[in-house]
C-alpha positions as CSV (number, residue, x, y, z in Angstrom):
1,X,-31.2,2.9,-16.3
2,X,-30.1,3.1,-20.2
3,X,-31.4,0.4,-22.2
4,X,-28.9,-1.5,-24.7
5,X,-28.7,1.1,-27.6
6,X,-27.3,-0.6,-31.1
7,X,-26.4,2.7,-32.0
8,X,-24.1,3.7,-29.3
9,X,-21.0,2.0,-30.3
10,X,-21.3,3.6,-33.7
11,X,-22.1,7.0,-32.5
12,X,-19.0,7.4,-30.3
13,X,-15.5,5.9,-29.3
14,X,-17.1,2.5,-28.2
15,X,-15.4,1.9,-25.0
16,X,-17.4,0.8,-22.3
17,X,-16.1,0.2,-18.5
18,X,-17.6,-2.6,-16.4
19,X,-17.7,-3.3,-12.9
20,X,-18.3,-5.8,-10.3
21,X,-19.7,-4.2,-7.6
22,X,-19.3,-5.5,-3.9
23,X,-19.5,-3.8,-0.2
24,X,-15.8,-3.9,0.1
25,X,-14.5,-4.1,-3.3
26,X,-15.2,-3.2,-6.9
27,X,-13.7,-4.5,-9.8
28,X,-13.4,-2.7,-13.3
29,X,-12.4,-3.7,-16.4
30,X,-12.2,-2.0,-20.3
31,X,-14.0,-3.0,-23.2
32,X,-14.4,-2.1,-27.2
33,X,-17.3,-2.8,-29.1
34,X,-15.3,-2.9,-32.2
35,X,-13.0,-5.8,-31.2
36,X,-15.6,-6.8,-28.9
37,X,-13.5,-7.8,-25.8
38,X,-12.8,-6.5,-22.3
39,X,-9.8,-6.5,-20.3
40,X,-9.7,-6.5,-16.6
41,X,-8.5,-3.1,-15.0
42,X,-7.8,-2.6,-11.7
43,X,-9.6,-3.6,-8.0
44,X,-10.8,-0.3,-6.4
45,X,-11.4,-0.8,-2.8
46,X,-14.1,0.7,-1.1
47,X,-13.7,3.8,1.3
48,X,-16.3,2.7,4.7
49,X,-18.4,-0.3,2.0
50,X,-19.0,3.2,-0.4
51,X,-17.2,3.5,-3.7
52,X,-14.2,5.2,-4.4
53,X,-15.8,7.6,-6.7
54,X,-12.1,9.7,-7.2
55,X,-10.7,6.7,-8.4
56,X,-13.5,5.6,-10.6
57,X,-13.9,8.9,-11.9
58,X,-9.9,9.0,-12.9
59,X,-10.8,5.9,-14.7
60,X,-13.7,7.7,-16.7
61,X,-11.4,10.9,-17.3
62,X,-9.0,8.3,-18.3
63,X,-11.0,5.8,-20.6
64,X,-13.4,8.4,-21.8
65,X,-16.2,5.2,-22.2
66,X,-19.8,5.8,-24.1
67,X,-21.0,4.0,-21.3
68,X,-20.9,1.8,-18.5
69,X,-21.9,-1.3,-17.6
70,X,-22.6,-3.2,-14.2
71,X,-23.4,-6.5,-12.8
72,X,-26.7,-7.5,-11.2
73,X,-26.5,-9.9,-9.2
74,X,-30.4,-11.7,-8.1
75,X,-31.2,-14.9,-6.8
76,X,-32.2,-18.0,-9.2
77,X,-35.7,-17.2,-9.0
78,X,-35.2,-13.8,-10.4
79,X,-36.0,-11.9,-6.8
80,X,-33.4,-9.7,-5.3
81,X,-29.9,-10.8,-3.4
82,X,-29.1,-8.9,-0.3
83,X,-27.1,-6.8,-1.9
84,X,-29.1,-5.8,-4.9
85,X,-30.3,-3.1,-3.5
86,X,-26.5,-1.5,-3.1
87,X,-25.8,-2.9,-6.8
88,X,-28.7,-0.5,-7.7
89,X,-27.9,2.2,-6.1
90,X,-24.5,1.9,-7.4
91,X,-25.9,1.9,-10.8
92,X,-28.1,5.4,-10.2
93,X,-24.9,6.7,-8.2
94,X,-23.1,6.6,-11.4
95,X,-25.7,8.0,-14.1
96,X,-25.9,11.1,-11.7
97,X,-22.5,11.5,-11.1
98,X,-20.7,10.8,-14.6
99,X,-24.2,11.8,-16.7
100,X,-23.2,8.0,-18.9
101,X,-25.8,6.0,-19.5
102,X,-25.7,3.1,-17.3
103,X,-26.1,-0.3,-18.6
104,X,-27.3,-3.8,-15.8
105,X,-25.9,-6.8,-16.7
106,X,-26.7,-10.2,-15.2
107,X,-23.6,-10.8,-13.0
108,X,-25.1,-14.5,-11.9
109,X,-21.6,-16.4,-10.5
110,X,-19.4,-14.2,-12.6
111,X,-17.1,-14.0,-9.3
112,X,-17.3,-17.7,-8.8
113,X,-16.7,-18.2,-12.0
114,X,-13.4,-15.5,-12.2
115,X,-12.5,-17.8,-9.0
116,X,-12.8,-21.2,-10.6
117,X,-10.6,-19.9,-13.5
118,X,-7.5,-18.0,-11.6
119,X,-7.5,-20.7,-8.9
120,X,-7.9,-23.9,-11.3
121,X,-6.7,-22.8,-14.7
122,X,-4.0,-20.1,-13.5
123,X,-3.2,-21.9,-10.1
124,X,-3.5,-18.3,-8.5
125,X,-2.9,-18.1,-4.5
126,X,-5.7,-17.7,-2.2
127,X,-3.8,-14.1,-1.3
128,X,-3.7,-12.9,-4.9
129,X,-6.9,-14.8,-5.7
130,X,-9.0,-12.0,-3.1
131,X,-6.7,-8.9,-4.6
132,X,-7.4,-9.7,-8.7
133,X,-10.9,-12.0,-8.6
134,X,-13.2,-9.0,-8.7
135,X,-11.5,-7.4,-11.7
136,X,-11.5,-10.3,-13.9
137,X,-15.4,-10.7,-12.7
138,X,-15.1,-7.2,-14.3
139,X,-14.2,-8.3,-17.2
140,X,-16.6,-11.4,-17.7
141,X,-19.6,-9.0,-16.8
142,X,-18.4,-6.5,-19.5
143,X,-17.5,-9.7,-22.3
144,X,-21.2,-10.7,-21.7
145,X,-22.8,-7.5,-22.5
146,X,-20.5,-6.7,-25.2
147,X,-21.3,-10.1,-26.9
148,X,-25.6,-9.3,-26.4
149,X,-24.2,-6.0,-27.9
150,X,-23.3,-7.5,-30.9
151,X,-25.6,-10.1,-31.1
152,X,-28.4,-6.8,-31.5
153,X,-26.1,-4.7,-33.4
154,X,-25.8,-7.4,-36.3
């Protein structure tokens, strides 16, 4: 997997797509690393727990990103979840596909936390809460790395 590069927001367009990977659903959402913020996109919903890869790849025809970037998540003691394994694979999935490098972020309650704010803050409904949860996860995945990004690019 790519390491953080300092010099890849200055060498090209500086957008960056996240997602939150999950055996049913994956989130994805936009970012800059001019502006430094991320937007949530869409929920892509997996085709038999794979990826939609057609729709992800209309989304990097579409965005044309220098990169991606995508949640890990691990257990507190730093040792693999159940599904770390998939997130990984995920990861390599998309290097070989898309030929982006392919940036891990630690995802650690980034859906709980994309939970607690739509259903507390926004008052969101448990129905909308499932269809729109994993793209703002997304989005707080991508906002993390994009604000180590500039921390090292400073």
């Amino acid at each position: 997997m790519a390491k953080l590069d300092p010099l890849a927001a200055k060498t090209s367009n500086g957008t960056y797509l996240g997602f939150d990977f999950g055996n049913k659903k994956i989130g994805a959402a936009v970012g800059e690393a001019i502006t430094g913020t991320a937007s949530p996109l869409q929920t892509i919903r997996s085709i038999n727990q794979n990826p939609d890869w057609q729709t992800i790849g209309k989304l990097i025809n579409e965005w044309q990103p220098a990169g991606l970037v995508v949640g890990i998540s691990r257990q507190a003691d730093g040792t693999d979840n159940p599904i770390t394994p998939r997130m990984l694979k995920f990861c390599r999935q998309l290097e070989g596909r898309f030929q982006l490098p392919v940036y891990q972020q630690d995802e650690t309650l980034s859906t709980y936390e994309a939970k607690q704010l739509l259903f507390d803050e926004v008052n969101v409904n448990a129905t909308k809460l499932w269809a729109v949860q994993d793209r703002l996860a997304a989005q707080l995945i991508l906002q993390s790395w994009l604000n180590d990004f500039t921390k090292r690019t400073m």
